[in-house]
N, CA, C and O atoms as a DFTB+ gen file, in Angstrom:
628 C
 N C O
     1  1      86.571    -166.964     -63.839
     2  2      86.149    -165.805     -63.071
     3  2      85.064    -165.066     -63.861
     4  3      84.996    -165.178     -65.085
     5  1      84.439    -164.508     -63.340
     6  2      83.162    -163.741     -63.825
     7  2      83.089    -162.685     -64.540
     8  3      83.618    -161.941     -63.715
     9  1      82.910    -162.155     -65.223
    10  2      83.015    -160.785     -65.724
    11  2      82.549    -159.828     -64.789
    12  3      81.670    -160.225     -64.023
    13  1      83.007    -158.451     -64.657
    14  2      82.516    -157.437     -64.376
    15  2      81.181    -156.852     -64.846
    16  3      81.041    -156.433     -65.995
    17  1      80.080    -156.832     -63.815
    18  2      79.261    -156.115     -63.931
    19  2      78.369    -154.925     -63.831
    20  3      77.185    -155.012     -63.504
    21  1      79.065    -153.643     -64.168
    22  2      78.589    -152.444     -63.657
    23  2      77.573    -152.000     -63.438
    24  3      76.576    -152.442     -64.011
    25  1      77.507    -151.063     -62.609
    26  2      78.252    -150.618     -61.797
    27  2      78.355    -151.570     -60.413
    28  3      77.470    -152.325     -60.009
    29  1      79.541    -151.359     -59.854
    30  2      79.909    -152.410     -58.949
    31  2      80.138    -151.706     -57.581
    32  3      80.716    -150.639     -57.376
    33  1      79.502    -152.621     -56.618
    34  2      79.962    -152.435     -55.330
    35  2      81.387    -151.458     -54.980
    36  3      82.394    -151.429     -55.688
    37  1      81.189    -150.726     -53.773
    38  2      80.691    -150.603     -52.763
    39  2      79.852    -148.887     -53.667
    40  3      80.414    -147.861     -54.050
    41  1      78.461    -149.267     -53.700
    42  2      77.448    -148.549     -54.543
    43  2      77.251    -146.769     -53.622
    44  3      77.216    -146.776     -52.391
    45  1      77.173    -145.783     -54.181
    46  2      76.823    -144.436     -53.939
    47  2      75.519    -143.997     -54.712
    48  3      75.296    -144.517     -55.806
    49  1      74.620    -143.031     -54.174
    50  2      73.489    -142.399     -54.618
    51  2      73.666    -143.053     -55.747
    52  3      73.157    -144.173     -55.782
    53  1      74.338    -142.627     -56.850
    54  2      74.488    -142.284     -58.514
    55  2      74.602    -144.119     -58.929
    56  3      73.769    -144.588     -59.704
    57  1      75.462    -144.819     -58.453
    58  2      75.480    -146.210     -58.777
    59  2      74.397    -146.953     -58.400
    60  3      74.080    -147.838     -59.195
    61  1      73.705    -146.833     -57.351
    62  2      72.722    -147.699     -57.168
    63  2      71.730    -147.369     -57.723
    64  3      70.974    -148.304     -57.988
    65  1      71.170    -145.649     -58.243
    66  2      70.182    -145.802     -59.286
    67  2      70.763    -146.121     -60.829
    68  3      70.066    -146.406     -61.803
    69  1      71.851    -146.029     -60.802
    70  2      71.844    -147.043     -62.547
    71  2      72.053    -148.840     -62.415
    72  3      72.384    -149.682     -63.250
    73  1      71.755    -148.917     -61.227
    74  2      72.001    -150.444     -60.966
    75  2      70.227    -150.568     -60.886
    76  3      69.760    -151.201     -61.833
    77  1      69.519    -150.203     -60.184
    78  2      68.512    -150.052     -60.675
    79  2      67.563    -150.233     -61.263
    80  3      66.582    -150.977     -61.252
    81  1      68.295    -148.804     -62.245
    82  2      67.665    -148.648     -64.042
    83  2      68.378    -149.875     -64.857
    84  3      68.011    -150.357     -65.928
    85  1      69.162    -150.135     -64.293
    86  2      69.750    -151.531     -65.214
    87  2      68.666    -152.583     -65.344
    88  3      68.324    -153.085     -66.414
    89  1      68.268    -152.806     -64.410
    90  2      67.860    -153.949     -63.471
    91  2      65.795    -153.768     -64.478
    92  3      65.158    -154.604     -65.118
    93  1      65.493    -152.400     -64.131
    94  2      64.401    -152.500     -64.591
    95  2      64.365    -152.479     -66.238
    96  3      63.289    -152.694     -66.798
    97  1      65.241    -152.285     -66.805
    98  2      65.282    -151.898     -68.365
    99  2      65.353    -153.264     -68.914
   100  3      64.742    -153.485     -69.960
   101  1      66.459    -154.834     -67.971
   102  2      66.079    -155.691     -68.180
   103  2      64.737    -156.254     -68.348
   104  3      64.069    -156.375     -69.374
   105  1      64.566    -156.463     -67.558
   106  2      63.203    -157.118     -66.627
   107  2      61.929    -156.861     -68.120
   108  3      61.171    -157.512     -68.839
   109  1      62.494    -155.175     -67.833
   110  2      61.134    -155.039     -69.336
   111  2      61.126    -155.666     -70.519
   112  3      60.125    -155.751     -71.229
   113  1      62.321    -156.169     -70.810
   114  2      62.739    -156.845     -72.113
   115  2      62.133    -157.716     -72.143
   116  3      61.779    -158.159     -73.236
   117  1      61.668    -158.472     -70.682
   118  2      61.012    -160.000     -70.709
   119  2      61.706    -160.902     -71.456
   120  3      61.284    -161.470     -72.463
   121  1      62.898    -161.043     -70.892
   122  2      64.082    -161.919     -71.874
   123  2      64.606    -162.668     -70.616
   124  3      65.523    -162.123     -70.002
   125  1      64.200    -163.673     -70.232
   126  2      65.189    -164.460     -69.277
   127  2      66.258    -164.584     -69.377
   128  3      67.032    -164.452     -68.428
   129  1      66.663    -164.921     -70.745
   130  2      67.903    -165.080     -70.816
   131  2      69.182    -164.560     -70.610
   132  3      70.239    -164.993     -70.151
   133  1      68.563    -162.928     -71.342
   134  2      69.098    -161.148     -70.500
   135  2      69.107    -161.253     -69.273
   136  3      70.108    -161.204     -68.559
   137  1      67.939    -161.414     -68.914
   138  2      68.077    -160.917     -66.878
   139  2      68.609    -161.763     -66.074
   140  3      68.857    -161.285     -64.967
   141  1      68.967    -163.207     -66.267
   142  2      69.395    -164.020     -65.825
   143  2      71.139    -163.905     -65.844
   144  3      71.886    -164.611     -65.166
   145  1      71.485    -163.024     -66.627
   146  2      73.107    -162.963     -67.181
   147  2      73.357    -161.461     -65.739
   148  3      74.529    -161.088     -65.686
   149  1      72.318    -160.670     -64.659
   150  2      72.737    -160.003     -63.724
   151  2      72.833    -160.747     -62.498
   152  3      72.714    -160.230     -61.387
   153  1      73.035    -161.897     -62.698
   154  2      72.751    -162.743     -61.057
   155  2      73.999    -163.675     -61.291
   156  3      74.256    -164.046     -62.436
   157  1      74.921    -164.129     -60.028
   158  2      75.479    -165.442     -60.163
   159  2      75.171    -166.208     -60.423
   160  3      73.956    -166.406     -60.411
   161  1      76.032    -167.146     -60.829
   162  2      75.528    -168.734     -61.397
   163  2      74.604    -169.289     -60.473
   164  3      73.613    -169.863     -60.924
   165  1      74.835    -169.178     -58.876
   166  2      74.074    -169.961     -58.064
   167  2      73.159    -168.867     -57.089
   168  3      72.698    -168.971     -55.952
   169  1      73.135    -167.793     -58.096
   170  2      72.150    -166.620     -56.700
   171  2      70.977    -167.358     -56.325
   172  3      70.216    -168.135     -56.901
   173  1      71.100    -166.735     -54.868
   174  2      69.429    -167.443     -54.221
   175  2      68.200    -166.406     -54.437
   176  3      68.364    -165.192     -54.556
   177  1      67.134    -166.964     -54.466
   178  2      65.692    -166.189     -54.440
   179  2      64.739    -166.569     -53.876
   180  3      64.378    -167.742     -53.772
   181  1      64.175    -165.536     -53.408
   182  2      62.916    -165.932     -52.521
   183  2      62.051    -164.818     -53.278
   184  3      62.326    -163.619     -53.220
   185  1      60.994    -165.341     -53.983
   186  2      59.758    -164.237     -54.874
   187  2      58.947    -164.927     -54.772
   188  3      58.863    -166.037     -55.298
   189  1      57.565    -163.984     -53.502
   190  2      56.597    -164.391     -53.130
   191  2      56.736    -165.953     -52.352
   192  3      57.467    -165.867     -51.365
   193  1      56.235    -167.246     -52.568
   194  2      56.375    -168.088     -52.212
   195  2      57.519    -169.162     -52.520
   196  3      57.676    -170.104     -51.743
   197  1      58.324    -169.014     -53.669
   198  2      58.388    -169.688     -54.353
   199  2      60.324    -169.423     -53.751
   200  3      60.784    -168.339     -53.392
   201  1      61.146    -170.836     -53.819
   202  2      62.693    -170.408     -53.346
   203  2      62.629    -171.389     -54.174
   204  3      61.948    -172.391     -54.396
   205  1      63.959    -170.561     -54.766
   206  2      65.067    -171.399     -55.832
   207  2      66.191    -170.851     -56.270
   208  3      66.161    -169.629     -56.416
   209  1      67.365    -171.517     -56.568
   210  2      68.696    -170.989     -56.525
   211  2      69.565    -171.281     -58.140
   212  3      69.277    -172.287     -58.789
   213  1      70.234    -170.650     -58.463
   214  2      70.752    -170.544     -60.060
   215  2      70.068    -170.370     -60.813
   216  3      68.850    -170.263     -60.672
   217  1      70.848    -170.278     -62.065
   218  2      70.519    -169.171     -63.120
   219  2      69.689    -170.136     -64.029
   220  3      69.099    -169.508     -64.909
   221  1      69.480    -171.473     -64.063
   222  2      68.559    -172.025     -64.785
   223  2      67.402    -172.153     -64.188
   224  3      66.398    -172.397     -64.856
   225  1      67.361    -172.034     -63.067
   226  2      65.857    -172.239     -62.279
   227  2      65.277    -170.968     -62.251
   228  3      64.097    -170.865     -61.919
   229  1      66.101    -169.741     -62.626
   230  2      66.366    -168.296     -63.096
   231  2      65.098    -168.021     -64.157
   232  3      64.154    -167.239     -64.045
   233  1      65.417    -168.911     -65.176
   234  2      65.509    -168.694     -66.630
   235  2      63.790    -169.381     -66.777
   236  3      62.793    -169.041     -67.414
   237  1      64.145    -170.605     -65.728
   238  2      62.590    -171.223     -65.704
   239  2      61.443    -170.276     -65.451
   240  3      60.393    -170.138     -66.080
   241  1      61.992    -169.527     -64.154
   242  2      60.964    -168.839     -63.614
   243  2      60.393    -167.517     -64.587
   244  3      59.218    -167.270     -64.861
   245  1      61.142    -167.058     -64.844
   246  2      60.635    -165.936     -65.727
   247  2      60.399    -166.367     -66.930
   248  3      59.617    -165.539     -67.397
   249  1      60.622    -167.235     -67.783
   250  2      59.706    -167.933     -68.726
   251  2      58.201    -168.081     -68.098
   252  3      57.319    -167.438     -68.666
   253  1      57.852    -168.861     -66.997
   254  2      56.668    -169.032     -66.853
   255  2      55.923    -167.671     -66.140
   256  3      54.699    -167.562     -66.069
   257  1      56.646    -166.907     -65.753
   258  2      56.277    -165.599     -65.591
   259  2      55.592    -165.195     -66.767
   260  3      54.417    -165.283     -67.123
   261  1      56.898    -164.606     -67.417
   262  2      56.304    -163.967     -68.926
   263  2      55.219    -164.301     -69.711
   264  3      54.401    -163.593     -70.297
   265  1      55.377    -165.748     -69.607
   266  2      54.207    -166.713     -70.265
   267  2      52.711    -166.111     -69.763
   268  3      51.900    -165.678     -70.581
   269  1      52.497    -166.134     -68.554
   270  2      51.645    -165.619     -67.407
   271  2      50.773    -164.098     -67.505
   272  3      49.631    -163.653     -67.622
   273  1      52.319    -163.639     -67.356
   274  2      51.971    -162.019     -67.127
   275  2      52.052    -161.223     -68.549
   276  3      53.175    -161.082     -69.034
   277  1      51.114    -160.784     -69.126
   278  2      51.168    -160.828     -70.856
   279  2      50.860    -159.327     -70.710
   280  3      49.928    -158.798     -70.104
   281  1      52.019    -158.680     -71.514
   282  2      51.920    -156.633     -71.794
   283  2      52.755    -156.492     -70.706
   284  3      52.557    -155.326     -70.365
   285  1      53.534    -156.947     -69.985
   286  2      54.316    -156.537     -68.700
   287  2      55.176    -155.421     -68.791
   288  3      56.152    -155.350     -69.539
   289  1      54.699    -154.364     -67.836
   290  2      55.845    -152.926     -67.753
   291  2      55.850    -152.962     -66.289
   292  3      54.916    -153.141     -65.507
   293  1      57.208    -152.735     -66.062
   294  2      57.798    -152.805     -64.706
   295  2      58.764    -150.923     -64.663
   296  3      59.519    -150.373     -65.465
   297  1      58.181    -150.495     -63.265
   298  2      58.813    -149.303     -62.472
   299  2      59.579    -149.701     -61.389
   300  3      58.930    -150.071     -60.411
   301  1      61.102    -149.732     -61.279
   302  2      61.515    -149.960     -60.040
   303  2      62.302    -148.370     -59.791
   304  3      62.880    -147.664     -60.617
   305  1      62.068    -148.157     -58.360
   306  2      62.483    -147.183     -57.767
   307  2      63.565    -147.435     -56.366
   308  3      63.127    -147.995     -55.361
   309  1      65.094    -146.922     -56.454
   310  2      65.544    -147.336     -55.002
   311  2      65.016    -146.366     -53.918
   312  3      64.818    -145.164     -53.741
   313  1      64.882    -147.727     -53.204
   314  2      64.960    -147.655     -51.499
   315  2      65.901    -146.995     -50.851
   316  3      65.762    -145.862     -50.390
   317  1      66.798    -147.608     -50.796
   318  2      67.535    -147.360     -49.981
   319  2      68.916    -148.577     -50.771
   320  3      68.756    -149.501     -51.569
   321  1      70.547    -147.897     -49.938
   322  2      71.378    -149.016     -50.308
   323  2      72.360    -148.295     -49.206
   324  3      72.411    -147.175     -48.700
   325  1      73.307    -149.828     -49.067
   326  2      74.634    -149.780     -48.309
   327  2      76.247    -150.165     -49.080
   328  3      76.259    -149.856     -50.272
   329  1      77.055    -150.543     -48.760
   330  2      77.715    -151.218     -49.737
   331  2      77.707    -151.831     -50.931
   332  3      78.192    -151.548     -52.026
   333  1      76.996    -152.820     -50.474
   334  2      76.774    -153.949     -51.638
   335  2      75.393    -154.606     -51.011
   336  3      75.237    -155.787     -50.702
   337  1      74.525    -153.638     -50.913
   338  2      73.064    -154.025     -50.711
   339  2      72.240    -152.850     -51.596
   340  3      72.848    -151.788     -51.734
   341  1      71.015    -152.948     -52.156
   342  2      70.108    -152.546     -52.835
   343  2      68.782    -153.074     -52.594
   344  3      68.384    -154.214     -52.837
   345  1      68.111    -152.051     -52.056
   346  2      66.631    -152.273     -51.630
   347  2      66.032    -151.274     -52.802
   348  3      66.475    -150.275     -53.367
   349  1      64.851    -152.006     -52.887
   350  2      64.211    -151.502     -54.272
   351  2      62.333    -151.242     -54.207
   352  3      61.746    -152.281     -53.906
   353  1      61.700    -150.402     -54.374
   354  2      59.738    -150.515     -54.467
   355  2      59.710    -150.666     -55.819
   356  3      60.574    -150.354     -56.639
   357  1      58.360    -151.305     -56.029
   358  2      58.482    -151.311     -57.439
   359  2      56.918    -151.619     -57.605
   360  3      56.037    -152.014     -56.841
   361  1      56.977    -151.270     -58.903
   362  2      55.063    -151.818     -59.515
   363  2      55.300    -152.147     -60.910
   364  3      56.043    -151.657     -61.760
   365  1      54.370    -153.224     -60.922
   366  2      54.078    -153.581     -62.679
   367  2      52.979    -153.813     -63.506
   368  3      52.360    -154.637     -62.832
   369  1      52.328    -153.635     -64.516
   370  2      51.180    -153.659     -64.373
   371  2      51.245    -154.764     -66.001
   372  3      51.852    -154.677     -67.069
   373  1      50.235    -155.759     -65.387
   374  2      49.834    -156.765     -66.886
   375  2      48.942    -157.498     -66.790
   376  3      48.491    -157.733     -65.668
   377  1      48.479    -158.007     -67.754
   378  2      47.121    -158.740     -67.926
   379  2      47.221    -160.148     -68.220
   380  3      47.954    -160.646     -69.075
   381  1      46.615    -160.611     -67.630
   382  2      46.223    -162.475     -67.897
   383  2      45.471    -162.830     -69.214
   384  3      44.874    -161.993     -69.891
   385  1      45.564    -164.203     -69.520
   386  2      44.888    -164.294     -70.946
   387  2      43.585    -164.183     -70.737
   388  3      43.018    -164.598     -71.748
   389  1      42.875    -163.859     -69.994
   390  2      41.555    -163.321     -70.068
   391  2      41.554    -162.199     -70.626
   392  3      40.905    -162.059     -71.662
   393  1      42.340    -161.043     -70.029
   394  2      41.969    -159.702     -70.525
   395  2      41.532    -159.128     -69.015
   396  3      40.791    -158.145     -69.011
   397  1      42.039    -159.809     -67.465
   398  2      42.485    -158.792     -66.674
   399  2      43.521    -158.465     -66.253
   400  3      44.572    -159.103     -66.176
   401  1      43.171    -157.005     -65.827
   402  2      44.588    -156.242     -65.342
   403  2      45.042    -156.128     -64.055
   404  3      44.284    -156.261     -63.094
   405  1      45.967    -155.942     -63.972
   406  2      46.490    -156.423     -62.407
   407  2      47.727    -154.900     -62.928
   408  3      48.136    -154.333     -63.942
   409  1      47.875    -154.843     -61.322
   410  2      49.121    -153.754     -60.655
   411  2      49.198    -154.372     -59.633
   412  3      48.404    -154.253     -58.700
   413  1      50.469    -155.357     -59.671
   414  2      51.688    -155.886     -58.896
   415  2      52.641    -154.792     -57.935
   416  3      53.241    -153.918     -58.561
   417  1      52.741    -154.818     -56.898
   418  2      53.291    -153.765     -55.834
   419  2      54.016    -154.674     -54.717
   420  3      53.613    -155.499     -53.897
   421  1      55.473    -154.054     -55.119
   422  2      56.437    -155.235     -53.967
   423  2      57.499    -154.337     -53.766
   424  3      57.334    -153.160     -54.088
   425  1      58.540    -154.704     -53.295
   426  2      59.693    -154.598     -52.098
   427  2      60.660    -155.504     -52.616
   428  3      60.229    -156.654     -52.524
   429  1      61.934    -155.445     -53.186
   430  2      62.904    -156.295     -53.116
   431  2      64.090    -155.525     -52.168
   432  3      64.253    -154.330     -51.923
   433  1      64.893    -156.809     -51.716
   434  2      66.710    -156.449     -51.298
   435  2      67.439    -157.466     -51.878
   436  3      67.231    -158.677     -51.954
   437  1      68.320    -156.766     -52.269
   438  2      69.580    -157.455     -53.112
   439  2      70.863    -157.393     -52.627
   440  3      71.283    -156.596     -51.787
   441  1      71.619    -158.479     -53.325
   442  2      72.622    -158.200     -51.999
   443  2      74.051    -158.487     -53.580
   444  3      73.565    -159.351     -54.309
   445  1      75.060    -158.154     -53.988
   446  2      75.659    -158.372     -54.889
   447  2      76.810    -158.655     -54.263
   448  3      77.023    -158.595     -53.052
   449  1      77.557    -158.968     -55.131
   450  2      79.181    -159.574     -54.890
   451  2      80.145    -159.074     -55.951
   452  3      79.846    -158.922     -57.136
   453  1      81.410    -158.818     -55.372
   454  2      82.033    -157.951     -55.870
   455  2      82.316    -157.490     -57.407
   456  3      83.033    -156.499     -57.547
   457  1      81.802    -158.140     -58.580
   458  2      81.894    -158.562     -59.724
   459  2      80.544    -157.846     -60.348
   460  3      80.324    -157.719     -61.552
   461  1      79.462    -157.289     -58.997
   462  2      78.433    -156.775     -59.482
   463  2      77.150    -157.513     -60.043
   464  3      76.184    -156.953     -60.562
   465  1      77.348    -159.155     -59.801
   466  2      76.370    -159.751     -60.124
   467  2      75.544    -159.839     -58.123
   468  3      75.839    -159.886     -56.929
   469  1      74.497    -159.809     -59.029
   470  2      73.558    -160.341     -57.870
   471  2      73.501    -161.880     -57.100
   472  3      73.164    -162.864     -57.758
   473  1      73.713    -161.947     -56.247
   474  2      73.325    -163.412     -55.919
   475  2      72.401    -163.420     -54.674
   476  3      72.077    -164.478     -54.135
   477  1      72.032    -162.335     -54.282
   478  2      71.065    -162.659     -53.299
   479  2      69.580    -161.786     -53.731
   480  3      69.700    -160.562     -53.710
   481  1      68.416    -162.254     -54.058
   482  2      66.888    -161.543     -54.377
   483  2      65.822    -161.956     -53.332
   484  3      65.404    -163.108     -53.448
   485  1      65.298    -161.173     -52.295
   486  2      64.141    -161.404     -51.821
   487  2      63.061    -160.362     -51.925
   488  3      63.138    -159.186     -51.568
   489  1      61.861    -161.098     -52.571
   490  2      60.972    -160.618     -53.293
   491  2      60.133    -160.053     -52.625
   492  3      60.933    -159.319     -52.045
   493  1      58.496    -159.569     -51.913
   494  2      57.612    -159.462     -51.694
   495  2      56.720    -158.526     -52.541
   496  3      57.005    -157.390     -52.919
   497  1      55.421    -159.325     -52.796
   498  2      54.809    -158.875     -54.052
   499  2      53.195    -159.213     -53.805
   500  3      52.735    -160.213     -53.255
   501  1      52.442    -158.036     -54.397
   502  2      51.123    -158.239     -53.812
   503  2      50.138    -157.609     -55.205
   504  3      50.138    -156.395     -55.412
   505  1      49.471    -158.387     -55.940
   506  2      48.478    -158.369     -57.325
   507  2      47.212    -157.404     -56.066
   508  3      46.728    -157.555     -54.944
   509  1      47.179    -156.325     -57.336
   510  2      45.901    -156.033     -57.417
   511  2      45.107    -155.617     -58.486
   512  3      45.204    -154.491     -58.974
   513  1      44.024    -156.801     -59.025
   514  2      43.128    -156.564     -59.942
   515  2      42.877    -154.913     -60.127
   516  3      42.697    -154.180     -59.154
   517  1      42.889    -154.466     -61.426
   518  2      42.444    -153.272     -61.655
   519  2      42.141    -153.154     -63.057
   520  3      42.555    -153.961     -63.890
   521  1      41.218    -151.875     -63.405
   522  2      40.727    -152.182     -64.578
   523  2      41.042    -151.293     -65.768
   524  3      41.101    -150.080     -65.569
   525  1      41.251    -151.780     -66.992
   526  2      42.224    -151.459     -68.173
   527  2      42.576    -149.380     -68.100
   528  3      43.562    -148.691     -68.361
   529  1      41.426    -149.132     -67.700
   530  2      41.117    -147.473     -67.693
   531  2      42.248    -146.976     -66.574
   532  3      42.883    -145.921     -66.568
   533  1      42.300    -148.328     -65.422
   534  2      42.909    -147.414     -64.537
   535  2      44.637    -147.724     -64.908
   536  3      45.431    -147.630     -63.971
   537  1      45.006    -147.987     -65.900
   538  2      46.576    -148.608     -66.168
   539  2      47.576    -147.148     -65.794
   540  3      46.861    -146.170     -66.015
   541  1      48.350    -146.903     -65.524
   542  2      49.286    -145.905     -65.170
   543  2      50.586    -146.027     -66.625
   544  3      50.846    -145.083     -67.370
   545  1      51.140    -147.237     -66.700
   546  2      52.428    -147.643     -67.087
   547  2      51.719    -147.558     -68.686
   548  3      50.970    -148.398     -69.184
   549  1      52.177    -146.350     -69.273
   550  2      51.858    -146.546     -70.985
   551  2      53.156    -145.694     -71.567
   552  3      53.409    -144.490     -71.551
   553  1      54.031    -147.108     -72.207
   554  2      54.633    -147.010     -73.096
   555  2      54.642    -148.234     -74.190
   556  3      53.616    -148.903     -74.315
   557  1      55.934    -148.559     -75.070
   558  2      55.738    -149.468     -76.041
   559  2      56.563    -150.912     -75.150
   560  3      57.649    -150.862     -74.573
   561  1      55.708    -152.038     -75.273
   562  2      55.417    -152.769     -74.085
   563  2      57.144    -153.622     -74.912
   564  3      57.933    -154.409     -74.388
   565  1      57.148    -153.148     -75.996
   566  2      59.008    -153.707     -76.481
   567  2      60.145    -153.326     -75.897
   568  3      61.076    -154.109     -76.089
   569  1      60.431    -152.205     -75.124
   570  2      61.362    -151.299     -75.004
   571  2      61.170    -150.879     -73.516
   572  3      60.180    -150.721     -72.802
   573  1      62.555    -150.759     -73.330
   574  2      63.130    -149.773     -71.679
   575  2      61.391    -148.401     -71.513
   576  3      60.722    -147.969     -72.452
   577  1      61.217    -148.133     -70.112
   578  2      60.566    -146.960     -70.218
   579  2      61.470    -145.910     -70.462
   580  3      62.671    -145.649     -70.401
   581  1      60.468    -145.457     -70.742
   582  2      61.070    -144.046     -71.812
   583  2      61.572    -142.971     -70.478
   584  3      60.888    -142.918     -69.455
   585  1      62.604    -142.297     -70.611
   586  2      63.249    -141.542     -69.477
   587  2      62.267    -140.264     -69.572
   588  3      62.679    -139.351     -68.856
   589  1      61.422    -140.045     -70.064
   590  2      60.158    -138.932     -69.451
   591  2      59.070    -139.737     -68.811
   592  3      57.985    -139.325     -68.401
   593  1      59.347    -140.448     -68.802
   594  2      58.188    -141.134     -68.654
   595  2      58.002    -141.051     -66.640
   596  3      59.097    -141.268     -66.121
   597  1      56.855    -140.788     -65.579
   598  2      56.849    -140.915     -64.609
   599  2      57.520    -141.829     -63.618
   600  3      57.334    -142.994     -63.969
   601  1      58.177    -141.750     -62.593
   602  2      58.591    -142.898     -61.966
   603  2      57.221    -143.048     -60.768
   604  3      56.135    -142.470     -60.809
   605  1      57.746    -144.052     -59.718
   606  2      56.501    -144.237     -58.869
   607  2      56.304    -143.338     -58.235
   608  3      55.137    -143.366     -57.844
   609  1      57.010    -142.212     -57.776
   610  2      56.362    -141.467     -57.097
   611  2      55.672    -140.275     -57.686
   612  3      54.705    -139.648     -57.252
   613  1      56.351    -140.112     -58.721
   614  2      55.841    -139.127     -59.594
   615  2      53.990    -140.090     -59.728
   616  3      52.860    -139.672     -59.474
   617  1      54.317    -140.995     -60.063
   618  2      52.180    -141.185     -60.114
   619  2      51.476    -141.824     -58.990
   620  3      50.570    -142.652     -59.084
   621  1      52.138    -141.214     -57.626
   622  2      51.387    -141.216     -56.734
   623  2      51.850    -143.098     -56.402
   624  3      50.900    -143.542     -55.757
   625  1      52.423    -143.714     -56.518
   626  2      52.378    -145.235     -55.994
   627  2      53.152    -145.018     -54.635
   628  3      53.352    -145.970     -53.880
């Protein structure tokens, strides 16, 4: 059986933004191995084009992500939630090995199971080139954002 993953279903205001902030504090780590340990063994995903299911095809993907997307800081903000659903906006902003910058702007829903792991992610996500001056997301590209730090609406996204 799975371990418990808090905070757990059936989610209120207060749980679904630390499910969230969970969720984005991973992600920033750029650690597959971390973010892959909030999803079931066999969660499904749909991000952007691409469908694939479990935690090693998990682990693949955000390796070649990370690999990809180089300085990555991620803002997720909830949407909206029901029970054991979590809709999420979000932006990220990182640069390719050239040295351009992009701000990534998408939409996820999540769907968890009682244990608090995720097993359901559908993504939608849309790059837009932008240039180093115009970056929003400045903190230390190692670490969670910093809790002063703006969320999306606070900078206008």
């Amino acid at each position: 059986m799975p371990a418990d993953r808090p905070p757990l279903p059936p989610f209120n205001l207060e749980t679904a933004r630390q499910k969230v902030r969970g969720a984005e504090d991973a992600w920033n780590s750029r650690d597959p191995d971390r973010v892959c340990l909030a999803y079931t063994e066999d969660s499904r995903w749909r991000n952007r084009s691409e469908f694939f299911q479990g935690r090693p095809a998990i682990v693949a993907f955000l390796t070649r992500k990370w690999t990809r997307e180089l300085d990555y800081r991620l803002i997720k903000q909830l949407w909206a939630f029901t029970d054991a659903r979590i809709a999420v906006r979000f932006a990220y902003e990182y640069h390719d090995d050239s040295g351009t910058w992009f701000r990534a702007y998408g939409n996820e829903n999540w769907e968890f199971d009682a244990h608090g792991l995720m097993h359901t992610r559908h993504a939608s996500i849309n790059d837009l080139p932008i240039a180093a001056s115009a970056r929003l997301f400045h903190w230390d590209h190692t670490g969670p954002r910093p809790a002063d730090h703006p969320n999306l609406t606070d900078l206008g996204l």
